[in-house]
C-alpha positions in Angstrom: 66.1 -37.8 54.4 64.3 -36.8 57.8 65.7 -33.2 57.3 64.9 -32.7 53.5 60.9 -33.4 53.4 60.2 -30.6 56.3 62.5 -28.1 54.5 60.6 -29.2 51.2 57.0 -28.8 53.1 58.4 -25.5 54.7 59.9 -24.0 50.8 56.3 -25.3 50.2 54.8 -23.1 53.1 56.7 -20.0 52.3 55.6 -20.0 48.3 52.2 -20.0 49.1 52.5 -17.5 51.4 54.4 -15.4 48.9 51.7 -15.9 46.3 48.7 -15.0 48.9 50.9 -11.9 49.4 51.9 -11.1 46.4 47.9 -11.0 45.3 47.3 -8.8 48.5 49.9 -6.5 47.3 49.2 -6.3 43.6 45.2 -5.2 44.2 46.4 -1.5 45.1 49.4 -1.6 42.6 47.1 -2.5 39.9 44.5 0.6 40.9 46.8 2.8 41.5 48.5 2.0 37.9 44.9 1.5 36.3 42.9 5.1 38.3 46.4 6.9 39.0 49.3 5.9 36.5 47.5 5.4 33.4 45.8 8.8 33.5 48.2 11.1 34.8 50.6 9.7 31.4 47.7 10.2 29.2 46.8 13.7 30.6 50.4 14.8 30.0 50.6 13.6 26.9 47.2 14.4 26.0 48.8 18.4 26.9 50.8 18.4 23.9 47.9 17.6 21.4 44.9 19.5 19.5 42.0 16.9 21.1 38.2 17.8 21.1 37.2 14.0 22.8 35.5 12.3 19.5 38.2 11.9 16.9 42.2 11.4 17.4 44.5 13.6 19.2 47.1 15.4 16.6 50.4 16.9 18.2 50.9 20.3 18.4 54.0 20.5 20.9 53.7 23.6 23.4 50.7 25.2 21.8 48.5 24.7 24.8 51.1 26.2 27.0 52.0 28.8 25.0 47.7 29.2 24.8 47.8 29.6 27.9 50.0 32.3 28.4 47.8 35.1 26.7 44.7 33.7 27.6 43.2 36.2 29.5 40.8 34.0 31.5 42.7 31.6 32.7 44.8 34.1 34.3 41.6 36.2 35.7 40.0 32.7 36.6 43.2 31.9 38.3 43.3 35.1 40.5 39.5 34.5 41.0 40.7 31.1 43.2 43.3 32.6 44.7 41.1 35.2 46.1 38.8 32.7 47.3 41.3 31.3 49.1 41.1 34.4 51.5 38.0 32.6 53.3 40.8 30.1 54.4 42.5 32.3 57.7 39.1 33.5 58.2 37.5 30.4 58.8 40.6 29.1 60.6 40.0 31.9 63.1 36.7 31.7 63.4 36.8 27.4 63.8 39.6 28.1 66.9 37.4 31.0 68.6 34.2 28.2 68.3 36.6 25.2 69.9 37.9 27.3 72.3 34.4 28.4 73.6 32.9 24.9 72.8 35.9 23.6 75.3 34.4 25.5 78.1 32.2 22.8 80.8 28.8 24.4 80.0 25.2 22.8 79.1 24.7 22.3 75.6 27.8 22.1 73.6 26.9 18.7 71.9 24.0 20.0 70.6 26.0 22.8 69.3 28.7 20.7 67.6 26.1 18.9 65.8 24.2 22.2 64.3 28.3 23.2 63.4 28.8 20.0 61.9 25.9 19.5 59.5 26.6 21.4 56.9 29.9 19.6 56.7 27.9 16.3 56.2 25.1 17.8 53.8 25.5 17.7 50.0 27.6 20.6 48.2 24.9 21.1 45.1 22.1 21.7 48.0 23.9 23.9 49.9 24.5 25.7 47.0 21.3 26.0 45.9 19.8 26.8 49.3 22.4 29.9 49.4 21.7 30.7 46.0 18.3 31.8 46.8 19.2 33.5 50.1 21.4 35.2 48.4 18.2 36.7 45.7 18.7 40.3 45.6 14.4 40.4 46.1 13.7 38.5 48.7 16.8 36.5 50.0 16.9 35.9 53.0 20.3 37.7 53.8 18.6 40.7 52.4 15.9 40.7 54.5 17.7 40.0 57.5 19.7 43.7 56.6 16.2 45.2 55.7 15.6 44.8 59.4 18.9 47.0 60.1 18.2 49.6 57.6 20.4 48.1 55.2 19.8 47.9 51.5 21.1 44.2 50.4 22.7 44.3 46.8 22.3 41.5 44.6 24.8 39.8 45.7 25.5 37.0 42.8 24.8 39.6 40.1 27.3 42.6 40.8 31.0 41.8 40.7 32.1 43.7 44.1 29.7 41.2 46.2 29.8 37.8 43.8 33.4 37.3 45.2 32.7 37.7 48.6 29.6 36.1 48.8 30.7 32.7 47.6 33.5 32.7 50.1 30.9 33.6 53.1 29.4 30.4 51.8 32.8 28.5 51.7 33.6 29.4 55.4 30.1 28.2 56.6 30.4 25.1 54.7 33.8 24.0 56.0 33.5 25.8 59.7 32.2 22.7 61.6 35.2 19.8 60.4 37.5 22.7 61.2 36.0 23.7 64.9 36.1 19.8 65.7 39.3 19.3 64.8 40.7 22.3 66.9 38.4 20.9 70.0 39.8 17.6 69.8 43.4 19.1 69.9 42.6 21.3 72.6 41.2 18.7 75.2 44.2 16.5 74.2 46.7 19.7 75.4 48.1 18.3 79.1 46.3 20.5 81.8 49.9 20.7 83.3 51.1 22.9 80.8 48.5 25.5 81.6 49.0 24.8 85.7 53.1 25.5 84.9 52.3 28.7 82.5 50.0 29.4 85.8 52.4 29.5 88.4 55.0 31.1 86.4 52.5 34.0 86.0 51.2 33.9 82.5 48.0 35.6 81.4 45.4 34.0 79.7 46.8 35.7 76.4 50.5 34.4 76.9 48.8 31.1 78.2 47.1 30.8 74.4 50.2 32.0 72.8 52.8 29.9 74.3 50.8 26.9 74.7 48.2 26.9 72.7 49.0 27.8 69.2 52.1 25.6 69.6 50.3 22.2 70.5 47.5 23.4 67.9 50.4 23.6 65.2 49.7 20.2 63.7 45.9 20.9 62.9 46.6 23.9 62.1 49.0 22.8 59.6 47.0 20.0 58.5 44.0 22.7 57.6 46.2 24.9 56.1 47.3 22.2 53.5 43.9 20.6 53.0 41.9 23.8 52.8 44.2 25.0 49.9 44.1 21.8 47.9 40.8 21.8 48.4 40.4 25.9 47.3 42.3 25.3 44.5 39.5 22.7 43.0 36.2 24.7 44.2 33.5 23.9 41.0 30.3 22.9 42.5 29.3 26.2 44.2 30.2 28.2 41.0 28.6 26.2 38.8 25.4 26.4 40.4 25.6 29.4 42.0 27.3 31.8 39.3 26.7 29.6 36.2 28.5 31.6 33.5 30.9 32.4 35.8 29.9 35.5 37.4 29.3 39.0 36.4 32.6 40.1 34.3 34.1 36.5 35.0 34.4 37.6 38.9 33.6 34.2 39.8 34.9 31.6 37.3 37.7 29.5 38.9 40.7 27.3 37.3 38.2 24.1 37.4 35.3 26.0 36.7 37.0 27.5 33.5 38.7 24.2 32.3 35.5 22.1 32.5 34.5 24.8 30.3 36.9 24.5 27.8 36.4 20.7 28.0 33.2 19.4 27.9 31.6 22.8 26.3 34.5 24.0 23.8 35.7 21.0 23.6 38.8 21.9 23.5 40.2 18.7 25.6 43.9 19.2 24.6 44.0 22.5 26.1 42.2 21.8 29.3 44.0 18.9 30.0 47.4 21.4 30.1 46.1 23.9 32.2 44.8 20.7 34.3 48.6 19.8 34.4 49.7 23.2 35.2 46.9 23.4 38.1 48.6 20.5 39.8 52.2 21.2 39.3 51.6 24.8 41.5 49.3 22.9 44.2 52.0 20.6 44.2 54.7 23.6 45.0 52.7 25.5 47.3 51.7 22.0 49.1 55.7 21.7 49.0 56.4 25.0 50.1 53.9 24.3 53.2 55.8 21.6 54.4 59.2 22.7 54.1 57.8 26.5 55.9 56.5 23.3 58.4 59.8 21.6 59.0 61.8 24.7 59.7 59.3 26.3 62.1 59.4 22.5 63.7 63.1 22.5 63.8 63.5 26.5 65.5 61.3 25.2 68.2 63.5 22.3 69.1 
């Protein structure tokens, strides 16, 4: 009888315990079910209906899909993201050069980092607007600044040869600071030995950064790569202030920008809830393809 009541107190002990973390567990399983779960079933079945929002949902089997396929603007506003995308490599680069020169022992680069790191922290819709108006083919402020070179500024949200590359001048400001600190604190974490071996043996400067740097950068740099496309691929703010109707000849409009359109102006919910679907599955394979490109280039270094 000695033995049984402290195995009773400790089966006591252990339930409670259970319970506490059972309730523990099941406040994220019952978000993710409620915010993740639930909506992701009722998008996907949502794809397969004729839906405007108000009244019921009636099947209509692949319609959307097969909508989709001669739909010319979802196909131009889908080659409209991808060619924002190209801002991605070029901020890359230009974050690297700014963390390898902000890595340099000189007077100011705190100061520096935080005018770099602002717009990261500021809001998307002022940025936006504040470019919108430099961007006025009258008197924008990038137009003036080429008036004082002799150049003649075109107006640049207007025309369809500059809309595209204005936005993603924009895009590369915006996102230049998280980028540049992110490369700075991966450089000062590179041991100083590497560089004193690389010395000795007789590397440059150049085969220095190739053969030491870029590899012990390889994480961020993966990590950017990933994040930055995700992140392309849902770009909506800056149109939709910026280029409203989507640009001159639809040169802006991107895969959100066009199915917000279609769902909460056409009201055509069924259909912008596939190409929603379809959206996700190819970040999903190009996130995919990035980490499987990732885990071979690991495994040929070992």
């Amino acid at each position: 009888m000695t033995t049984a009541a402290p195995l009773r107190r400790k089966s006591r002990l252990h339930r409670g315990e259970h319970r506490q973390a059972a309730l523990f567990v099941a406040l994220p399983v019952i978000g993710f079910l409620a915010f993740v779960a639930y909506p992701l079933v009722f998008a996907l079945v949502t794809s397969f209906t004729n839906w405007n929002g108000i009244t019921a949902p009636r099947a209509n089997g692949v319609a959307n899909y097969a909508r989709m396929l001669g739909d010319e603007y979802f196909w131009k506003s889908l080659g409209n993201t991808v060619f924002l995308m190209i801002g991605i490599p070029i901020g890359l680069v230009l974050a690297l050069l700014l963390a390898l020169a902000m890595n340099r022992r000189m007077r100011g680069t705190t100061f520096f980092r935080t005018i770099y790191y602002i717009p990261v922290i500021s809001s998307i819709a002022a940025i936006a607007i504040l470019w919108q108006w430099a961007y006025n083919g009258d008197f924008g402020l990038v137009n003036q600044a080429l008036a004082y070179v002799g150049i003649d500024g075109p107006n640049w949200l207007q025309n369809a040869a500059t809309a595209k590359p204005a936005i993603i001048i924009m895009a590369v400001w915006k996102g230049l600071g998280y980028s540049m600190l992110l490369y700075l604190a991966a450089l000062q974490s590179v041991p100083r030995q590497l560089y004193e071996a690389a010395s000795l043996d007789g590397a440059s400067a150049l085969q220095q950064f190739r053969s030491v740097t870029v590899p012990m950068l390889r994480p961020v740099t993966f990590f950017l790569v990933v994040t930055n496309i995700i992140g392309g691929a849902q770009i909506f703010v800056e149109i939709n202030i910026m280029t409203p109707t989507g640009g001159p000849e639809f040169s802006t409009a991107t895969i959100v920008w066009y199915i917000w359109r279609q769902a909460f102006e056409y009201l055509n919910m069924g259909y912008a809830t596939a190409m929603s679907i379809v959206l996700g599955l190819l970040v999903f394979a190009v996130t995919a393809i990035q980490f499987a490109l990732n885990r071979r280039n690991q495994f040929s270094i070992e």
